[in-house]
KOLBATOR-87331 format. One record per atom (N, C-alpha, C, O): residue in one letter; atom name; x, y, z. Coordinates in steps of 0.001 Angstrom, whole numbers. Example, Ala and Ser with C-alpha at 12.3 -4.5 7.8 and 13.67 -1.06 7.14 Angstrom:
<atoms>
+------+------+---------+---------+---------+
: type : atom :    east :   north :      up :
+------+------+---------+---------+---------+
:    a :    N :   13190 :   -5690 :    7800 :
:    a :   CA :   12300 :   -4500 :    7800 :
:    a :    C :   13200 :   -3300 :    7800 :
:    a :    O :   14236 :   -3319 :    8465 :
:    s :    N :   12850 :   -2250 :    7080 :
:    s :   CA :   13670 :   -1060 :    7140 :
:    s :    C :   12900 :      30 :    7870 :
:    s :    O :   13409 :    1138 :    8039 :
+------+------+---------+---------+---------+
</atoms>
This chain:
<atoms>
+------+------+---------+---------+---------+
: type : atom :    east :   north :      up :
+------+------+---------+---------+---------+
:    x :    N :   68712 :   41867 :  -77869 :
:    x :   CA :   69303 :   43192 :  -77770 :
:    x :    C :   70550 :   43265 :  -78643 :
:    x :    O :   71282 :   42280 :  -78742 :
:    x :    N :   70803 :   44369 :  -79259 :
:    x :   CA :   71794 :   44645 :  -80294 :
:    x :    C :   73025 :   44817 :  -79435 :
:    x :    O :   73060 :   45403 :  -78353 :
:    x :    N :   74020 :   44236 :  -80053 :
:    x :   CA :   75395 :   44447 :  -79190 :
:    x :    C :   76544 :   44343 :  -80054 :
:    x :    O :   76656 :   43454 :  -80898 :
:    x :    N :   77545 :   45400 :  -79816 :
:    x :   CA :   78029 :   45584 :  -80865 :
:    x :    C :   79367 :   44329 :  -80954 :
:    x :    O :   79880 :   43635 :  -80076 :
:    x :    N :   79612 :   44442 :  -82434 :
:    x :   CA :   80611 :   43155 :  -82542 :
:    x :    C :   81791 :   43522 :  -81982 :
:    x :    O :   82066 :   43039 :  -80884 :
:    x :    N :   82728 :   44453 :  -82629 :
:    x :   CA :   84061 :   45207 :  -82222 :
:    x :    C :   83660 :   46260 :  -81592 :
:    x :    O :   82538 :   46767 :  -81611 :
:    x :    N :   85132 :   46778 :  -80704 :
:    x :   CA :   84810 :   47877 :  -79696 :
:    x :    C :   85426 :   49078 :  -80962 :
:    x :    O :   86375 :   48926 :  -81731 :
:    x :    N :   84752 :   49937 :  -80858 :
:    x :   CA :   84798 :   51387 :  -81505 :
:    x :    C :   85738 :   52271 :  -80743 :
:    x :    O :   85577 :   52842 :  -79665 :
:    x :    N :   87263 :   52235 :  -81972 :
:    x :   CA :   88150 :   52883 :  -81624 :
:    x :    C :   88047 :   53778 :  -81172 :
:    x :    O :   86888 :   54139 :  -80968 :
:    x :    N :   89220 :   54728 :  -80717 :
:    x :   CA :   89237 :   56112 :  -80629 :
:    x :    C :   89191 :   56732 :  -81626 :
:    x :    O :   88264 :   57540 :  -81675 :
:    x :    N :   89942 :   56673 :  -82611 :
:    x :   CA :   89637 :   57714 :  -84229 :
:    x :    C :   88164 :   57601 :  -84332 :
:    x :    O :   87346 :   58434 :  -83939 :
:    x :    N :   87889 :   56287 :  -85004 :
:    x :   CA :   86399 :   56676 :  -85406 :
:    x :    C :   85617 :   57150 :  -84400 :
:    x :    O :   84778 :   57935 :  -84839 :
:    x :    N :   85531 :   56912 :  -82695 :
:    x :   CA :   84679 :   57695 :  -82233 :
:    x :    C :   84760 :   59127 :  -82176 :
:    x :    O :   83746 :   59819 :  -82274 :
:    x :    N :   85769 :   59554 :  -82043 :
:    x :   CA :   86342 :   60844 :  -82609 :
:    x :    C :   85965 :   61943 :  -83577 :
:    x :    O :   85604 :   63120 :  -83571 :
:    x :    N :   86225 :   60982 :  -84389 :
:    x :   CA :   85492 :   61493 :  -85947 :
:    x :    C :   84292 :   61806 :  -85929 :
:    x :    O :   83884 :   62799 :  -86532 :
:    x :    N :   83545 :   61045 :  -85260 :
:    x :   CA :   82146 :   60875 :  -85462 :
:    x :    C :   81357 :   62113 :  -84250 :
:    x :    O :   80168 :   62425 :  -84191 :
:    x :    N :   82450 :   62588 :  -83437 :
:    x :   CA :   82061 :   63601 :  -82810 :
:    x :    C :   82938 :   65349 :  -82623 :
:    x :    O :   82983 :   66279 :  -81819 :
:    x :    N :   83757 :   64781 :  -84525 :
:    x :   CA :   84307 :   66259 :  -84716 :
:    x :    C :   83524 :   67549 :  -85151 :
:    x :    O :   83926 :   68694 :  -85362 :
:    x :    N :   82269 :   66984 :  -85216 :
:    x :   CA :   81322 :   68210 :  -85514 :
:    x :    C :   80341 :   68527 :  -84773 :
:    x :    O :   79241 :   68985 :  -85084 :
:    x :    N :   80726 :   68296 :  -83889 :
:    x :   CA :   79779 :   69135 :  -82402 :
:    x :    C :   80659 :   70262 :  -82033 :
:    x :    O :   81493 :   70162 :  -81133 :
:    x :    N :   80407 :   71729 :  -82982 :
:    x :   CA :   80894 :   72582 :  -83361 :
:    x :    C :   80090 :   73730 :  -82527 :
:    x :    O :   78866 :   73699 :  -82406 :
:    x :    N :   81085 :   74954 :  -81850 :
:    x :   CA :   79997 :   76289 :  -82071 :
:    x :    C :   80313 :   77394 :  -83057 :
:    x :    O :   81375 :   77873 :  -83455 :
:    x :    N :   79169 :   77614 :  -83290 :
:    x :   CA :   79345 :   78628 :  -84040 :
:    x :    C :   79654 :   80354 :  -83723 :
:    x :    O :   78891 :   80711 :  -82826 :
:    x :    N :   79890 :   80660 :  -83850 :
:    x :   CA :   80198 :   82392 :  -83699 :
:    x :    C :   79223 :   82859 :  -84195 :
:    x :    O :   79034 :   82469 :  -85348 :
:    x :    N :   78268 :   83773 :  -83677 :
:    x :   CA :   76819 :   84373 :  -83828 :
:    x :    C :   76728 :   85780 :  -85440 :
:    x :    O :   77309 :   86834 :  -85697 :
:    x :    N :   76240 :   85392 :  -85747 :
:    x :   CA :   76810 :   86107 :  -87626 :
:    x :    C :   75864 :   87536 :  -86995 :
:    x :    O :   74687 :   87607 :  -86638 :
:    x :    N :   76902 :   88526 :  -87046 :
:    x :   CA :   76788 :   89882 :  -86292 :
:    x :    C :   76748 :   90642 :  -88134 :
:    x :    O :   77438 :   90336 :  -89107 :
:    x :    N :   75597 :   91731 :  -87987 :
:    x :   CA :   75510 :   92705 :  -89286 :
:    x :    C :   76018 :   93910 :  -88857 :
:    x :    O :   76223 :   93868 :  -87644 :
:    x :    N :   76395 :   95298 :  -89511 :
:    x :   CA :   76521 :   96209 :  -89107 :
:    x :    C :   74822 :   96978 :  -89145 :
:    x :    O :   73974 :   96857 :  -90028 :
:    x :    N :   74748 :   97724 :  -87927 :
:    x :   CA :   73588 :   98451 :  -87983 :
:    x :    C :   73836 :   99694 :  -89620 :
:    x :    O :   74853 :  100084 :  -90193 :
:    x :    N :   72499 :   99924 :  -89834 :
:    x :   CA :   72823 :  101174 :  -91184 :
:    x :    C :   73103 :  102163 :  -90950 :
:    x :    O :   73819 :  102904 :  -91623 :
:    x :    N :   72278 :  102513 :  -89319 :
:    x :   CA :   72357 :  103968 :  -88934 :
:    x :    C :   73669 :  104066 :  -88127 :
:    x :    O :   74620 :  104489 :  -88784 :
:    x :    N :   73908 :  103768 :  -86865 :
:    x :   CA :   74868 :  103693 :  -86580 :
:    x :    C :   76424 :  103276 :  -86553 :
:    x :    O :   77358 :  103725 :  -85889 :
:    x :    N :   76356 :  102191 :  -87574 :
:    x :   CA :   77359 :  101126 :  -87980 :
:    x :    C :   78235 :  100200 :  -87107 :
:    x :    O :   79274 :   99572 :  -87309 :
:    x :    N :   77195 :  100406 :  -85791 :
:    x :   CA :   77644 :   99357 :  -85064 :
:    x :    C :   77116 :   97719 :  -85217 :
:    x :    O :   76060 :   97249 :  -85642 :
:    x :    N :   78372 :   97079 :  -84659 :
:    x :   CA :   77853 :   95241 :  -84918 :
:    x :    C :   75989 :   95118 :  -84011 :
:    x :    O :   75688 :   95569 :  -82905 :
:    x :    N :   75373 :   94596 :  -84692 :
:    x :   CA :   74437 :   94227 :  -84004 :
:    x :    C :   74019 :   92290 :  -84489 :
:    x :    O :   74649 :   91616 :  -85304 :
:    x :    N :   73025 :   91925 :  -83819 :
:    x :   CA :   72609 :   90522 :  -84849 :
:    x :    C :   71572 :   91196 :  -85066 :
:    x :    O :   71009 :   92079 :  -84421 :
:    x :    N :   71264 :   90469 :  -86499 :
:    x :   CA :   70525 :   90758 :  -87594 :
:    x :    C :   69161 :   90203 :  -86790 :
:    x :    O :   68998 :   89220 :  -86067 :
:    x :    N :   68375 :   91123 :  -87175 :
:    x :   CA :   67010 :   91420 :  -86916 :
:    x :    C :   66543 :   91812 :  -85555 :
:    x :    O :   65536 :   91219 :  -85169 :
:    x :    N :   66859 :   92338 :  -85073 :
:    x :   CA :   67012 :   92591 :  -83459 :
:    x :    C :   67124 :   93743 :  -83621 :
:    x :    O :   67810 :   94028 :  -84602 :
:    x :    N :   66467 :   95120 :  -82688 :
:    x :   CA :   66646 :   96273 :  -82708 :
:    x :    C :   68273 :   96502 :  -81785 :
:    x :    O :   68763 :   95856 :  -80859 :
:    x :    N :   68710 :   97589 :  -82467 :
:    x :   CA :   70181 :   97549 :  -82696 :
:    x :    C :   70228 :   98225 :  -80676 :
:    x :    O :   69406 :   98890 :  -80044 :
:    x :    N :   71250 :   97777 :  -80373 :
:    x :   CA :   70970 :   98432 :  -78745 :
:    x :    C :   72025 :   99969 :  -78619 :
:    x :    O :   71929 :  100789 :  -77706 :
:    x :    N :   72710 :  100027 :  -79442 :
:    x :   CA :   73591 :  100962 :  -79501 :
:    x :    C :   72398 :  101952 :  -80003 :
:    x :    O :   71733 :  101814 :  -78977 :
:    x :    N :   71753 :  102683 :  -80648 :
:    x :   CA :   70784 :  103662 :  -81436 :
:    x :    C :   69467 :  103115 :  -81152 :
:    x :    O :   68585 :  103946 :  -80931 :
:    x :    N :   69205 :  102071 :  -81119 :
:    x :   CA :   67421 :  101792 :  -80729 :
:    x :    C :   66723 :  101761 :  -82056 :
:    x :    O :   65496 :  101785 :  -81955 :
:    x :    N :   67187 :  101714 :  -83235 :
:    x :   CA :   66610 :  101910 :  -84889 :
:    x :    C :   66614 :  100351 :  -84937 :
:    x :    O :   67224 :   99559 :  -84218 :
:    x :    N :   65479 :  100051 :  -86337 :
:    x :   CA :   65017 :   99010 :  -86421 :
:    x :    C :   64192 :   99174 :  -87521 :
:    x :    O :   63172 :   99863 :  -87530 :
:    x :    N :   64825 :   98268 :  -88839 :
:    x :   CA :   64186 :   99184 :  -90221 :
:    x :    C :   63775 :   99989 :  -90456 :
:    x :    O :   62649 :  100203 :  -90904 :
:    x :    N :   64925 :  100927 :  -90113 :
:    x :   CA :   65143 :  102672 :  -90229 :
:    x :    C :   64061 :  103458 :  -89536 :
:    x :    O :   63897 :  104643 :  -89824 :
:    x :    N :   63364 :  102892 :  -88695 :
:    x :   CA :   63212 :  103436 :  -87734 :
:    x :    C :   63071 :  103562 :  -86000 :
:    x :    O :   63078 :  102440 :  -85494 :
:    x :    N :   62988 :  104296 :  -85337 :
:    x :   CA :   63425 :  104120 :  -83912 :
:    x :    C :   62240 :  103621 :  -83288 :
:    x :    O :   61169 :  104224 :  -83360 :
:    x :    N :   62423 :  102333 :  -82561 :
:    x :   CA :   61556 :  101902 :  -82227 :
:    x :    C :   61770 :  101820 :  -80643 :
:    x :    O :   60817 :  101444 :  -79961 :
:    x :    N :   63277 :  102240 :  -79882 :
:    x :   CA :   63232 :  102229 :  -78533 :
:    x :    C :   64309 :  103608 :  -78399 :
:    x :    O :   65399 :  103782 :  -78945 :
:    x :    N :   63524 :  104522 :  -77425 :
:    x :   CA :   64853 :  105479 :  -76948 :
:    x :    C :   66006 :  105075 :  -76652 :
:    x :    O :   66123 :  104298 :  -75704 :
:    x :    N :   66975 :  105434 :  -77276 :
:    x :   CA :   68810 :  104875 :  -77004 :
:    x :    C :   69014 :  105822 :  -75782 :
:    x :    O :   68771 :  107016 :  -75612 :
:    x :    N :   69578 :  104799 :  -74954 :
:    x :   CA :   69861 :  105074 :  -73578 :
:    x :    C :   71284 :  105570 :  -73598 :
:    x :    O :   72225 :  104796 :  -73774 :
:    x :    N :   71422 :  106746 :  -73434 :
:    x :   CA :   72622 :  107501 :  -73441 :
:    x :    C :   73543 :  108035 :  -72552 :
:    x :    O :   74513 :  108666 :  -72972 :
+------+------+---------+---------+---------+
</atoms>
């Protein structure tokens, strides 16, 4: 069984888990309405969805 030689500092373990990152969800503006929506998803503010309405906007 593999066992390690030296014990693995704090920096390098550190380091090695500075990129377990989140991301912030990349929001488009709708065309019709110009509200934030995510991209490709019918927009919930207007109900449009490559320019056209594909769900009644609940008003």
């Amino acid at each position: 069984m593999a066992v390690p030689k030296r014990k693995t500092s704090k920096a390098r373990r550190d380091r090695r888990r500075a990129n377990w990152k989140l991301e912030a969800p990349g929001f488009v503006s709708c065309p019709q309405c110009h509200e934030p929506k995510m991209p490709h998803h019918v927009c919930p503010e207007c109900g449009y969805y490559n320019g056209k309405e594909v769900v009644a906007a609940a008003e």
